[in-house]
LUMLUMMI-934529 format. One record per residue: residue number from 1; residue in one letter; x, y, z negated of N, C-alpha, C in turn. Coordinates in nm, 2 decimals, m for minus. Atoms other than C-alpha are relative to their C-alpha. Last residue first. Example, Ala and Ser with C-alpha at 12.3 -4.5 7.8 and 13.67 -1.06 7.14 Angstrom:
BEGIN
<pt nr="2" rest="S" n_xx="m0.09" n_yy="m0.11" n_zz="0.00" ca_xx="1.37" ca_yy="m0.11" ca_zz="m0.71" c_xx="m0.08" c_yy="0.11" c_zz="m0.08"/>
<pt nr="1" rest="A" n_xx="0.09" n_yy="m0.12" n_zz="0.00" ca_xx="1.23" ca_yy="m0.45" ca_zz="m0.78" c_xx="0.09" c_yy="0.12" c_zz="0.00"/>
***
This chain:
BEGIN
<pt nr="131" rest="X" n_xx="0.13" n_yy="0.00" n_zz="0.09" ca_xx="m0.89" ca_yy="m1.53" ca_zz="m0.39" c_xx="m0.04" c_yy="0.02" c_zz="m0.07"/>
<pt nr="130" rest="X" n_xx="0.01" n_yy="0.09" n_zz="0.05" ca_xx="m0.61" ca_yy="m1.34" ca_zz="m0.20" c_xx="m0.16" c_yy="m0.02" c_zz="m0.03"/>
<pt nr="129" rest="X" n_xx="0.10" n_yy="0.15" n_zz="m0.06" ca_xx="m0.62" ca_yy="m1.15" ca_zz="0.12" c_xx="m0.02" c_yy="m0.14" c_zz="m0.08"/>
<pt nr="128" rest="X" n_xx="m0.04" n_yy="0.15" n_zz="0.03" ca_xx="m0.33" ca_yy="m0.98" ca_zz="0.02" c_xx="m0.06" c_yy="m0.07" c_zz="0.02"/>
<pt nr="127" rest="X" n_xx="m0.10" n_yy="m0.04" n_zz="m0.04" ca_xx="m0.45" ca_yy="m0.61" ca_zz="0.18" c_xx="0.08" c_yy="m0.16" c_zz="0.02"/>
<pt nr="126" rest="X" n_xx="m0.02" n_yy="m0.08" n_zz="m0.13" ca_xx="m0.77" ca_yy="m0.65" ca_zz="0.12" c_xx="0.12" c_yy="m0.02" c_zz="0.10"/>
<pt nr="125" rest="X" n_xx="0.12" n_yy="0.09" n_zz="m0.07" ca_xx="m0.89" ca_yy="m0.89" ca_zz="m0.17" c_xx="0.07" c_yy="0.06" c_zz="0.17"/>
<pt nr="124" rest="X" n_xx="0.02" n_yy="0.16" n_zz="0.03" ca_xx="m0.55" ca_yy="m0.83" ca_zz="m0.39" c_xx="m0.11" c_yy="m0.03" c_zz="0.12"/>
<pt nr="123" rest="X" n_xx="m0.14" n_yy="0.07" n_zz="m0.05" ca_xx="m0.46" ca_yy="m0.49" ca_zz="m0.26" c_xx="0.00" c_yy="m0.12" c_zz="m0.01"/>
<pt nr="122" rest="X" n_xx="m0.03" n_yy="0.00" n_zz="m0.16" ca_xx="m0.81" ca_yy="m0.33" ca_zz="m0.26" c_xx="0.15" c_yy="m0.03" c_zz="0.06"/>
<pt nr="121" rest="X" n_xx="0.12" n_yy="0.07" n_zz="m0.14" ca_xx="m0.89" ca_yy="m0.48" ca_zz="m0.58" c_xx="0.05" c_yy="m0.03" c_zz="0.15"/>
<pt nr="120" rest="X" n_xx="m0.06" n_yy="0.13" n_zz="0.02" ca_xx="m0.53" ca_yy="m0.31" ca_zz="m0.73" c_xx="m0.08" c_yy="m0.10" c_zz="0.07"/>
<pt nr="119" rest="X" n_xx="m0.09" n_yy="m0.02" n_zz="m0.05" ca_xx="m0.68" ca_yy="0.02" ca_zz="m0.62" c_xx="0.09" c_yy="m0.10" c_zz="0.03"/>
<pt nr="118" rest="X" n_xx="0.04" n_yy="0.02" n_zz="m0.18" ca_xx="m0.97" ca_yy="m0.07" ca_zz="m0.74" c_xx="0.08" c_yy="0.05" c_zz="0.07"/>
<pt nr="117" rest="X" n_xx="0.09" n_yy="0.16" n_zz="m0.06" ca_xx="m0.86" ca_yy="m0.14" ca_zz="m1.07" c_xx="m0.03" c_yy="0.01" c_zz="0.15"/>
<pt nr="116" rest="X" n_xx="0.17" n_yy="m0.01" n_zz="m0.08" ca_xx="m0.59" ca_yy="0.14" ca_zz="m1.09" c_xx="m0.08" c_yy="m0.11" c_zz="0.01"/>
<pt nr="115" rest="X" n_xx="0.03" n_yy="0.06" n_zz="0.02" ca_xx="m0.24" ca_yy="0.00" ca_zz="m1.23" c_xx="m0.19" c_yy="0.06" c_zz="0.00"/>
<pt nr="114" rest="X" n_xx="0.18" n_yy="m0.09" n_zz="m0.02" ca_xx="m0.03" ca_yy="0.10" ca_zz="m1.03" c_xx="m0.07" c_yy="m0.09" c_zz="m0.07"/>
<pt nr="113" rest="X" n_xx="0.06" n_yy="0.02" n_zz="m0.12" ca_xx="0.34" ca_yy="m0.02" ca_zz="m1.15" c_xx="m0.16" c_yy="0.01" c_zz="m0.02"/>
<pt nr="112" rest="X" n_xx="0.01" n_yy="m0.10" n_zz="m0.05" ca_xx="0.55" ca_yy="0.16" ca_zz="m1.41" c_xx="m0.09" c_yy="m0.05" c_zz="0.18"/>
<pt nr="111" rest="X" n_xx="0.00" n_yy="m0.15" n_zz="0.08" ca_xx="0.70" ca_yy="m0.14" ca_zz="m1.55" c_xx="m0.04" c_yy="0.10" c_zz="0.11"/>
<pt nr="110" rest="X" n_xx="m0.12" n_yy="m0.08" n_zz="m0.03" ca_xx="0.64" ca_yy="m0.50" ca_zz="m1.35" c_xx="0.00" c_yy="0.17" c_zz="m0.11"/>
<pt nr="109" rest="X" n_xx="m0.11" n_yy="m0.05" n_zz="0.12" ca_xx="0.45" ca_yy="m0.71" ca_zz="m1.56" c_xx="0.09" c_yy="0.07" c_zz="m0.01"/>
<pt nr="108" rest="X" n_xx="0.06" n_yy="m0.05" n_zz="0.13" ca_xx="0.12" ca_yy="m0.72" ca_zz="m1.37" c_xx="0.11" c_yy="0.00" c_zz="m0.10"/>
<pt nr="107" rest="X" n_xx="m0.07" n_yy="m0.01" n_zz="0.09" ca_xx="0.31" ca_yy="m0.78" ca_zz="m1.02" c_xx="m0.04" c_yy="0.07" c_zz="m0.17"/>
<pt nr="106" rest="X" n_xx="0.10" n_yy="0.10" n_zz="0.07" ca_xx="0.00" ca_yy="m0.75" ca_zz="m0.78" c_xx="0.11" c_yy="0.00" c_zz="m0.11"/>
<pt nr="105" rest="X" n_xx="m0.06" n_yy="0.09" n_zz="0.01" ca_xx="0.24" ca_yy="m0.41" ca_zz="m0.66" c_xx="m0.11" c_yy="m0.13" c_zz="m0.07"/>
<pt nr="104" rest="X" n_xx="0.13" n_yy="0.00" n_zz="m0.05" ca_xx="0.23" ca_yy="m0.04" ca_zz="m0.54" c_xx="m0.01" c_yy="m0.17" c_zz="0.00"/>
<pt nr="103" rest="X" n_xx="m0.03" n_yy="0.07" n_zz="m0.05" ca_xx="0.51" ca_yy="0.08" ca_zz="m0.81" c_xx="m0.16" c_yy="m0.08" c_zz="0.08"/>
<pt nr="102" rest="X" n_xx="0.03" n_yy="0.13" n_zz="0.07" ca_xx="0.40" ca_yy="0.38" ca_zz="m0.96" c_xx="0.04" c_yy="m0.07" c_zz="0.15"/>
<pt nr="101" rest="X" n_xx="0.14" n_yy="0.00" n_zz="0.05" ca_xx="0.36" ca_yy="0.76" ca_zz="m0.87" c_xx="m0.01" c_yy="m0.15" c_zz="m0.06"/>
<pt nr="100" rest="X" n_xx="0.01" n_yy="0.15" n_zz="m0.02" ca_xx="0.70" ca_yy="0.90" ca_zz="m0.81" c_xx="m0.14" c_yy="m0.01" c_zz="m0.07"/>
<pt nr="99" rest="X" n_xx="0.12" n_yy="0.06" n_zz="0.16" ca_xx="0.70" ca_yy="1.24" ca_zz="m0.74" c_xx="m0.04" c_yy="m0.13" c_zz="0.00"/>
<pt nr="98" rest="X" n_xx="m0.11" n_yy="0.10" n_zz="0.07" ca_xx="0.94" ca_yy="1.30" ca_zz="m0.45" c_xx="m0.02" c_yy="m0.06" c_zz="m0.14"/>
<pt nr="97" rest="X" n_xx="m0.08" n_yy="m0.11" n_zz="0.07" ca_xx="0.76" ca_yy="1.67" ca_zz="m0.33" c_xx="0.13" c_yy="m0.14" c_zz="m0.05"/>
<pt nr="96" rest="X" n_xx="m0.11" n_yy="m0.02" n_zz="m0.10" ca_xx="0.59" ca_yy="1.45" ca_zz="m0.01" c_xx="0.12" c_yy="0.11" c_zz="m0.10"/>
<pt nr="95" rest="X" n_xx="0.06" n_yy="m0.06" n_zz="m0.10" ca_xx="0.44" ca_yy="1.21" ca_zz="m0.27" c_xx="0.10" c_yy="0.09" c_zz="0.10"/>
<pt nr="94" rest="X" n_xx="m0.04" n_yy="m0.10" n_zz="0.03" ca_xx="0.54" ca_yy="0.88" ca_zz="m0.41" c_xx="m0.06" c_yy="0.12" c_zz="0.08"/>
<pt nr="93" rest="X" n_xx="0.06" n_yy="m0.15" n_zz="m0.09" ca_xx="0.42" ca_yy="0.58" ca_zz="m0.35" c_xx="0.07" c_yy="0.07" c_zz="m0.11"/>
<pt nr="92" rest="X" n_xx="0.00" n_yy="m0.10" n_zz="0.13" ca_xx="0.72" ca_yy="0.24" ca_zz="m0.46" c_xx="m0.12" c_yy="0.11" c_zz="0.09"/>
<pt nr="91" rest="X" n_xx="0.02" n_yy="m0.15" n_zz="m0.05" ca_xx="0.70" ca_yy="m0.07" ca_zz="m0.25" c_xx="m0.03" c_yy="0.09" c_zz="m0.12"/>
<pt nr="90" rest="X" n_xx="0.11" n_yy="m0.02" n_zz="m0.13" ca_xx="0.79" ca_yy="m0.40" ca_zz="m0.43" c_xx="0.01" c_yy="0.17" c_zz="0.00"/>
<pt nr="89" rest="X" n_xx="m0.04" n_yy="m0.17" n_zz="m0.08" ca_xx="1.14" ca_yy="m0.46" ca_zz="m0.51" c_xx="m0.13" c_yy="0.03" c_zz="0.04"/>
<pt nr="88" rest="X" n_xx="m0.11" n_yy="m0.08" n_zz="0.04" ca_xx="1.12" ca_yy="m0.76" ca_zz="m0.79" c_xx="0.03" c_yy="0.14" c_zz="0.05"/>
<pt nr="87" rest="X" n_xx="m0.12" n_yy="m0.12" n_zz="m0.10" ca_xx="0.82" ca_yy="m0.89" ca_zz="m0.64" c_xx="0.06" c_yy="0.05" c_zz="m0.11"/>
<pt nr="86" rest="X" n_xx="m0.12" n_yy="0.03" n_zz="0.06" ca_xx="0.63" ca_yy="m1.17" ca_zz="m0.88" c_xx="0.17" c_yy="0.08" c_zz="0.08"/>
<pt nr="85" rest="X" n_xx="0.02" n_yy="m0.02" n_zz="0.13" ca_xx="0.29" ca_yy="m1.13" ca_zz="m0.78" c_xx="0.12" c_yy="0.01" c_zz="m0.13"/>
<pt nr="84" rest="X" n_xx="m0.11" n_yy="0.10" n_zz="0.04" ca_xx="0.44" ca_yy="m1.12" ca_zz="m0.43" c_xx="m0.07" c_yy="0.05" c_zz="m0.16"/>
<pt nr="83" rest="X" n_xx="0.09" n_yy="0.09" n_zz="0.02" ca_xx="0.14" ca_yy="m0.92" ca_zz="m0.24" c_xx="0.05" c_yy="m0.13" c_zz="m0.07"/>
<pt nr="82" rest="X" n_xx="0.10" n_yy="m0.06" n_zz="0.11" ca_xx="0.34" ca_yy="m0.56" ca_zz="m0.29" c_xx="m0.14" c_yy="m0.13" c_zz="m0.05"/>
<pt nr="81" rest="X" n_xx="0.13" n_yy="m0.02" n_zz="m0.06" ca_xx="0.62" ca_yy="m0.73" ca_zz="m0.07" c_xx="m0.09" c_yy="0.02" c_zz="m0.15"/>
<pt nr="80" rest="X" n_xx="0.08" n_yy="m0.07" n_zz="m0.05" ca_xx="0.96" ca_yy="m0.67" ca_zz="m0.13" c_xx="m0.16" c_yy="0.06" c_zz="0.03"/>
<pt nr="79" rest="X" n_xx="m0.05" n_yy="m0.08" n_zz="0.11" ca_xx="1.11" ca_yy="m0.97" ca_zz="m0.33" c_xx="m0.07" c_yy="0.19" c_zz="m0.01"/>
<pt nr="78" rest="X" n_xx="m0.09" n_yy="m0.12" n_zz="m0.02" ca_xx="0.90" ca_yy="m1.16" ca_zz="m0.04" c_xx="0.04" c_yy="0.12" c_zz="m0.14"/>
<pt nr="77" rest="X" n_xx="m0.18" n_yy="0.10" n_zz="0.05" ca_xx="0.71" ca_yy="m1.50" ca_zz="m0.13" c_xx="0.11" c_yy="0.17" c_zz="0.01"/>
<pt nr="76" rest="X" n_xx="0.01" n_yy="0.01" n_zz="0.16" ca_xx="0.31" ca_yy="m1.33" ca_zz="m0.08" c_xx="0.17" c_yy="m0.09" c_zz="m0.04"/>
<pt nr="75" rest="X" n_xx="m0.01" n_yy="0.15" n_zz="0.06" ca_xx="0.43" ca_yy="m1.15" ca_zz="0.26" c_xx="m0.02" c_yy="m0.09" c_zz="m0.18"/>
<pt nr="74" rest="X" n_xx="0.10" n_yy="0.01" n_zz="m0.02" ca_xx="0.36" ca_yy="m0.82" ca_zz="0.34" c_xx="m0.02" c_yy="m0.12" c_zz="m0.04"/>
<pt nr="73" rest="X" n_xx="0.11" n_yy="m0.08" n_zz="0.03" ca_xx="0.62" ca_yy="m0.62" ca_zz="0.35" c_xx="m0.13" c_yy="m0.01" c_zz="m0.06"/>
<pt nr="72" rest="X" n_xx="m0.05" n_yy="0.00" n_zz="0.12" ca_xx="0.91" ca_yy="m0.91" ca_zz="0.42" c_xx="m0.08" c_yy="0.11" c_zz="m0.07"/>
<pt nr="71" rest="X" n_xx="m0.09" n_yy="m0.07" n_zz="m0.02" ca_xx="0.66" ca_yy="m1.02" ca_zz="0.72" c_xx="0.06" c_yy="0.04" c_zz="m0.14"/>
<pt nr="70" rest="X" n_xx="m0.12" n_yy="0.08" n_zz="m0.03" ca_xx="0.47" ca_yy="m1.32" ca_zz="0.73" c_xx="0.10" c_yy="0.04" c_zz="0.01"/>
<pt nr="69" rest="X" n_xx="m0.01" n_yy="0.12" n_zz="0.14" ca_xx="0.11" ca_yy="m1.18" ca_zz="0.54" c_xx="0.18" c_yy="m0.09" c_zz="0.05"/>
<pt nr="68" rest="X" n_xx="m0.05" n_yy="0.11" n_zz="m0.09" ca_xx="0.21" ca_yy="m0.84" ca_zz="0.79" c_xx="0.02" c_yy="m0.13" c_zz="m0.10"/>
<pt nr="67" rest="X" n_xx="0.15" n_yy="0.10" n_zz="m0.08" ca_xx="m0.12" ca_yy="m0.62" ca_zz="0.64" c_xx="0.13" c_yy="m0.06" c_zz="0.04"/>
<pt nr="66" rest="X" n_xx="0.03" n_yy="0.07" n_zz="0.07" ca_xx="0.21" ca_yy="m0.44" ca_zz="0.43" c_xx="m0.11" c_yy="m0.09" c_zz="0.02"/>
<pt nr="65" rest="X" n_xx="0.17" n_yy="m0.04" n_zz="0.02" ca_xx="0.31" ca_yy="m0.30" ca_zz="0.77" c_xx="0.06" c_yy="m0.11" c_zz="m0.12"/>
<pt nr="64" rest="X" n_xx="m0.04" n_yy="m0.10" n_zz="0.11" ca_xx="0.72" ca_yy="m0.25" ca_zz="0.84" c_xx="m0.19" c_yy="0.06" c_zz="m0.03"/>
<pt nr="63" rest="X" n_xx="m0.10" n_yy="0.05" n_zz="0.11" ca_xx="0.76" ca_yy="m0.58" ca_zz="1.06" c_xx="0.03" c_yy="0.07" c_zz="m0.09"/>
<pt nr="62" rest="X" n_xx="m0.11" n_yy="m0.07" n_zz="0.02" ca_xx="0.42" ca_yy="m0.51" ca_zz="1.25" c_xx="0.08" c_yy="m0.08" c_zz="m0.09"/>
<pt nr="61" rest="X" n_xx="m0.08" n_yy="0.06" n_zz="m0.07" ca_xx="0.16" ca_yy="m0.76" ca_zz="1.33" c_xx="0.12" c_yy="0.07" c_zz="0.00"/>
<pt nr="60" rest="X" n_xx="m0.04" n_yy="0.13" n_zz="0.02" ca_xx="m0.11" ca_yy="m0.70" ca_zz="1.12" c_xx="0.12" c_yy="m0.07" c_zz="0.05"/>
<pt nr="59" rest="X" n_xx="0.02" n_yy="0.10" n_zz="m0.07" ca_xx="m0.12" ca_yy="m0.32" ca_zz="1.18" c_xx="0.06" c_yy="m0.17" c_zz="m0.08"/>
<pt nr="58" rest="X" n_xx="0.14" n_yy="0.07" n_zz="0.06" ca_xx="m0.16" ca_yy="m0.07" ca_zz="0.90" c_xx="m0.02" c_yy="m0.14" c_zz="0.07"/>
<pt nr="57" rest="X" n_xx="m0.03" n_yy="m0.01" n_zz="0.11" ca_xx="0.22" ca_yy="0.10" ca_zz="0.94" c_xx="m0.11" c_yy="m0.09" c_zz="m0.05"/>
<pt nr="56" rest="X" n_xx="m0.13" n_yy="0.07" n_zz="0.07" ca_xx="0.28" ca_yy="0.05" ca_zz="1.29" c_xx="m0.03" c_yy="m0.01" c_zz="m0.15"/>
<pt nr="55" rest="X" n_xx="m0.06" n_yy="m0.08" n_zz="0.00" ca_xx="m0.08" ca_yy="0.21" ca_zz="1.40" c_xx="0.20" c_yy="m0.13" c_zz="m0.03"/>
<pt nr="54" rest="X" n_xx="m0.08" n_yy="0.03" n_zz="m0.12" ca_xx="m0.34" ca_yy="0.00" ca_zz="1.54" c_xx="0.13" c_yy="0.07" c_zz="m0.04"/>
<pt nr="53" rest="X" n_xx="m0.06" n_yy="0.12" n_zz="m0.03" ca_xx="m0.45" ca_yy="m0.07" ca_zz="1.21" c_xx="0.03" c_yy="0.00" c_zz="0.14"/>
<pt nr="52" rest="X" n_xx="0.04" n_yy="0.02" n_zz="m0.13" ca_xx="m0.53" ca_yy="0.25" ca_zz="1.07" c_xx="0.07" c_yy="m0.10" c_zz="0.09"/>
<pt nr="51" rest="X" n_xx="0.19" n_yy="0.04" n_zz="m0.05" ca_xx="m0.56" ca_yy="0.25" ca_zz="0.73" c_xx="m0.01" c_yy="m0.02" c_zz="0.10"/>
<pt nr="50" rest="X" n_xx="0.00" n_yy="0.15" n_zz="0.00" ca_xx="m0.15" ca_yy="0.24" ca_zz="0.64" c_xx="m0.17" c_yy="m0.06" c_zz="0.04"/>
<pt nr="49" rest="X" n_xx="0.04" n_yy="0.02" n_zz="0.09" ca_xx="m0.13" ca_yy="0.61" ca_zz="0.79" c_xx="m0.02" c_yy="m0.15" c_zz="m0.02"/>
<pt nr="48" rest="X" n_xx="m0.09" n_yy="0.08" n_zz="0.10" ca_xx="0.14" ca_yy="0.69" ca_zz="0.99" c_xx="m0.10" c_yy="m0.05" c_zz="m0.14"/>
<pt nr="47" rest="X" n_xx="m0.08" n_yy="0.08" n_zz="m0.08" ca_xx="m0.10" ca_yy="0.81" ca_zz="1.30" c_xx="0.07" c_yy="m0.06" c_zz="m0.08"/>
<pt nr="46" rest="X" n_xx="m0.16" n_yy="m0.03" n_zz="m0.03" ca_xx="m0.34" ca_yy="0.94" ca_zz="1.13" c_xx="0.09" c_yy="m0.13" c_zz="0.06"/>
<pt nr="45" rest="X" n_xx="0.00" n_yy="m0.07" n_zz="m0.17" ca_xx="m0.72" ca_yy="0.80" ca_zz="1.23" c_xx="0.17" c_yy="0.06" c_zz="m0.01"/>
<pt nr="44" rest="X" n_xx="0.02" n_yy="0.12" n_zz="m0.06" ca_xx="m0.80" ca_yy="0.61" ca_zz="0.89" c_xx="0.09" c_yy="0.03" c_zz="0.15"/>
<pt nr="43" rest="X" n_xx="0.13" n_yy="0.06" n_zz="m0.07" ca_xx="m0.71" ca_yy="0.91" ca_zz="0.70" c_xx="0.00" c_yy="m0.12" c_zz="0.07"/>
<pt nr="42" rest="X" n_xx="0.08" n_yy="m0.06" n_zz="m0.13" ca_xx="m0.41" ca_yy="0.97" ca_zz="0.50" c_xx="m0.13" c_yy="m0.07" c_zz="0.07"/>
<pt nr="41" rest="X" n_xx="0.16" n_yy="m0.06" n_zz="0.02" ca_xx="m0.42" ca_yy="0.83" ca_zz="0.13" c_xx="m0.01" c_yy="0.07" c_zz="0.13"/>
<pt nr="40" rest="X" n_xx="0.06" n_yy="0.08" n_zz="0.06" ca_xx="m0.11" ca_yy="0.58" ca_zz="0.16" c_xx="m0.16" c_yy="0.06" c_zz="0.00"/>
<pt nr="39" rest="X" n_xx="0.08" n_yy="m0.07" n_zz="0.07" ca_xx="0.10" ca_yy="0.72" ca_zz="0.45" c_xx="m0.10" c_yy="m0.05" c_zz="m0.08"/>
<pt nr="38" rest="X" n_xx="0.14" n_yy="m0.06" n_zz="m0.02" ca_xx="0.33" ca_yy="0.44" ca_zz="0.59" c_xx="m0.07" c_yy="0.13" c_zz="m0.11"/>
<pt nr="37" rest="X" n_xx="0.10" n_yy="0.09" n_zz="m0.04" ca_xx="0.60" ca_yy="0.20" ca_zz="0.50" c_xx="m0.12" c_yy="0.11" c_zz="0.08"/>
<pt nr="36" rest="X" n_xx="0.15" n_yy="m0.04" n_zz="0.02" ca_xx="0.89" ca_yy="0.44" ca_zz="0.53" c_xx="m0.08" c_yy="m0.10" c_zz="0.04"/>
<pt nr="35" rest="X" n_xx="0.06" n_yy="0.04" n_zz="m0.09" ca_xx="1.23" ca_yy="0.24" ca_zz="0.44" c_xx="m0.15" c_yy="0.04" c_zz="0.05"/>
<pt nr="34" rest="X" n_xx="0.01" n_yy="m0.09" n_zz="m0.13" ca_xx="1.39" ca_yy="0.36" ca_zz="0.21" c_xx="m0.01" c_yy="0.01" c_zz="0.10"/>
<pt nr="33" rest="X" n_xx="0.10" n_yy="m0.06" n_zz="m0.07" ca_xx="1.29" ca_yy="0.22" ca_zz="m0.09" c_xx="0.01" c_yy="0.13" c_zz="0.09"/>
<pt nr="32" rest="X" n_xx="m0.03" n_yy="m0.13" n_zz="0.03" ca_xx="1.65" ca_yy="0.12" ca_zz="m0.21" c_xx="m0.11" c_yy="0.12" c_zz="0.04"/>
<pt nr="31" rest="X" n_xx="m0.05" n_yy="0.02" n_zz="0.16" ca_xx="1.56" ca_yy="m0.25" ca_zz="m0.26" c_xx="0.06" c_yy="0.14" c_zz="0.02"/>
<pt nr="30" rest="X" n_xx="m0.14" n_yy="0.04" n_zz="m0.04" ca_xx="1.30" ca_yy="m0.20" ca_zz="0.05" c_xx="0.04" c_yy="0.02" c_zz="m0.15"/>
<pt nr="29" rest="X" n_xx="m0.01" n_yy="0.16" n_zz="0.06" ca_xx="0.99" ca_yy="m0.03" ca_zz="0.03" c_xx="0.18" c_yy="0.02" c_zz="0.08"/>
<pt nr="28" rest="X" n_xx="m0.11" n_yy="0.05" n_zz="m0.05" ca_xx="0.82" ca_yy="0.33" ca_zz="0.10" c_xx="0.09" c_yy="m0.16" c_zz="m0.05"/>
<pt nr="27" rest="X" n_xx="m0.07" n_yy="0.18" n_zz="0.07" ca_xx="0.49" ca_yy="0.38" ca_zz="0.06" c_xx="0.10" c_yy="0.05" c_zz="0.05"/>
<pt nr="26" rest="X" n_xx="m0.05" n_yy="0.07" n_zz="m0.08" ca_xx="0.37" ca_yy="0.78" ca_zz="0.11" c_xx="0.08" c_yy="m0.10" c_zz="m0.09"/>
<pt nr="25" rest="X" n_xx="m0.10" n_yy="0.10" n_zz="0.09" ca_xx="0.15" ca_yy="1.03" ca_zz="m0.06" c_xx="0.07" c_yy="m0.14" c_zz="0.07"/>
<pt nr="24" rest="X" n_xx="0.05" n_yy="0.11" n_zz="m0.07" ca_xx="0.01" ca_yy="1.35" ca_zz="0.10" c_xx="0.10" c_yy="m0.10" c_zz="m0.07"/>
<pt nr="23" rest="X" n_xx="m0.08" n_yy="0.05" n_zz="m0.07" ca_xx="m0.03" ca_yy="1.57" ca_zz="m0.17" c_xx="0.01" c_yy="m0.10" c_zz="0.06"/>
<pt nr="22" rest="X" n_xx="m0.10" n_yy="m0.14" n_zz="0.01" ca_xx="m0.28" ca_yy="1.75" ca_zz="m0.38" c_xx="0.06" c_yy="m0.03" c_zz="0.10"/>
<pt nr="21" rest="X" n_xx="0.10" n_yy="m0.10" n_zz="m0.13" ca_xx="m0.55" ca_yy="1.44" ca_zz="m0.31" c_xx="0.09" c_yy="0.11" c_zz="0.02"/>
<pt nr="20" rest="X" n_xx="m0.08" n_yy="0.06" n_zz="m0.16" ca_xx="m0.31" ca_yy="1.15" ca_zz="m0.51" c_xx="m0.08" c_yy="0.13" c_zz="0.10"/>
<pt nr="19" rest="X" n_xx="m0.09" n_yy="m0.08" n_zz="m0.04" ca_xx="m0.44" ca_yy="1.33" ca_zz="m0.84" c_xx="0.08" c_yy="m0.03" c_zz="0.12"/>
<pt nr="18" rest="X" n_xx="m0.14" n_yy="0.03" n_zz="0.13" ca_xx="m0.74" ca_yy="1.17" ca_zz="m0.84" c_xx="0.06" c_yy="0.12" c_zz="0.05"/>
<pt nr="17" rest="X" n_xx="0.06" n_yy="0.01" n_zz="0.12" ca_xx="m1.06" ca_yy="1.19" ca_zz="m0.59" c_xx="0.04" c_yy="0.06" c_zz="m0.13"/>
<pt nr="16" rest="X" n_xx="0.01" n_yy="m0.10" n_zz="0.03" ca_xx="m0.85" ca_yy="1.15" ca_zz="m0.30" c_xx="m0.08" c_yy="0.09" c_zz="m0.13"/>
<pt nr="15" rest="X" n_xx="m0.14" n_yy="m0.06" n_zz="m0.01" ca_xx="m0.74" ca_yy="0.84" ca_zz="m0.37" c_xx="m0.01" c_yy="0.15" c_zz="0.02"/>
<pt nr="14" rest="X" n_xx="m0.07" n_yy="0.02" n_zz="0.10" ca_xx="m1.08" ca_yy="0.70" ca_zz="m0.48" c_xx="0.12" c_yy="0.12" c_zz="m0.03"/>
<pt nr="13" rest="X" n_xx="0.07" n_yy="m0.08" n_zz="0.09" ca_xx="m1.24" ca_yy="0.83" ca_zz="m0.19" c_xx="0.06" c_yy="0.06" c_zz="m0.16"/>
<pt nr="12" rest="X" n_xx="m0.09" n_yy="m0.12" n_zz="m0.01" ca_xx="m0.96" ca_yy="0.71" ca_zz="0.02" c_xx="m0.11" c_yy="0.10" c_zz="m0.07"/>
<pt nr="11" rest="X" n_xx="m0.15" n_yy="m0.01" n_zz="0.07" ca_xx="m1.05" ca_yy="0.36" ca_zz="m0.15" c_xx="0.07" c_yy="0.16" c_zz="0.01"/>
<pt nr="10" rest="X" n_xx="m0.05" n_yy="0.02" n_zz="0.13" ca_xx="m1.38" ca_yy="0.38" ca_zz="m0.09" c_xx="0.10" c_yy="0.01" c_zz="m0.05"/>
<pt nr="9" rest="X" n_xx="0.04" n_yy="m0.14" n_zz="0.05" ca_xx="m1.35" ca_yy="0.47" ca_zz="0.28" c_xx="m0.05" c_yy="0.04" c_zz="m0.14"/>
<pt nr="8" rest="X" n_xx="m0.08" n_yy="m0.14" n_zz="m0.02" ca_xx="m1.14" ca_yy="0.20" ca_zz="0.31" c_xx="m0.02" c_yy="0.16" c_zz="m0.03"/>
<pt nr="7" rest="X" n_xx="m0.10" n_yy="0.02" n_zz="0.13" ca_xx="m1.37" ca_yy="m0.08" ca_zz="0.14" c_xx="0.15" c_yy="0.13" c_zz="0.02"/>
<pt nr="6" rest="X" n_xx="0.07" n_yy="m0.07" n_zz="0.14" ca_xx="m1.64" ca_yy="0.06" ca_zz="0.37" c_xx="0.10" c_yy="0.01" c_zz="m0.12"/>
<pt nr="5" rest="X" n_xx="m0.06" n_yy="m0.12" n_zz="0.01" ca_xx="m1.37" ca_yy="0.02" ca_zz="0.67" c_xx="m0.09" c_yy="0.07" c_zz="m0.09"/>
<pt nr="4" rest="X" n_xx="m0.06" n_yy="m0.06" n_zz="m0.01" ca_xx="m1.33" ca_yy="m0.33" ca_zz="0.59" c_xx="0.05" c_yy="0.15" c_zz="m0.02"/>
<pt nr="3" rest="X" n_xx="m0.04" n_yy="0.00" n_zz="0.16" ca_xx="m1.65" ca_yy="m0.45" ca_zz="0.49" c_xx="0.15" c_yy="0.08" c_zz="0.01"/>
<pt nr="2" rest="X" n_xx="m0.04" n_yy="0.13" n_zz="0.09" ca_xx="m1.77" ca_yy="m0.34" ca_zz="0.86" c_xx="0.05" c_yy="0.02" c_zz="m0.15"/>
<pt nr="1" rest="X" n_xx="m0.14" n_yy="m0.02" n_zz="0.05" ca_xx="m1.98" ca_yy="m0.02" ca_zz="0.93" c_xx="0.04" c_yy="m0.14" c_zz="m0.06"/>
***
């Protein structure tokens, strides 16, 4: 198993674990987050889930994946993007009732953003691909 899909199946450990397990929980982005990024704790194998990288939502090469480091999702400069330490709009989860769960974001001063350690991990080493 690569580091990848250990650090995935960790993470949906994590996510199911908590209170994200009740309901399925979904990114959305944009400055009126309405935009569906993807399913945050579905499985690797769903089709809208952000794990699975052939999919539009987990791929590296989509325009509505947070894996797009050049895309406004994905990108560390983007008002948008959850890898902008300094995003103004980053993606919000929520679940399928409309329960907001926190802002999905490197952004340490935004209000009401995730602040899970390994959840945050797996967006800085993973997702952002920082150092």
């Amino acid at each position: 198993m690569n580091i990848k899909k250990i650090f995935l199946v960790a993470t949906l450990v994590l996510v199911t674990s908590t209170a994200y397990a009740e309901k399925k929980i979904m990114l959305f982005g944009s400055s009126n987050h309405d935009v569906y990024l993807g399913c945050f704790n579905c499985s690797d194998i769903a089709s809208d889930s952000i794990h699975n990288d052939i999919s539009k939502y987990g791929s590296d090469i989509s325009s509505i994946s947070i894996f797009n480091d050049i895309g406004q999702y994905g990108s560390d400069i983007s008002q948008y993007s959850p890898c902008n330490d300094i995003a103004s709009n980053p993606p919000v989860l929520v679940d399928e009732d409309g329960r907001f769960y926190g802002y999905l974001t490197l952004n340490d001063i935004k209000p009401k953003a995730i602040s899970d350690p390994k959840i945050l991990a797996w967006l800085k080493y993973k997702v952002c691909k920082k150092r």
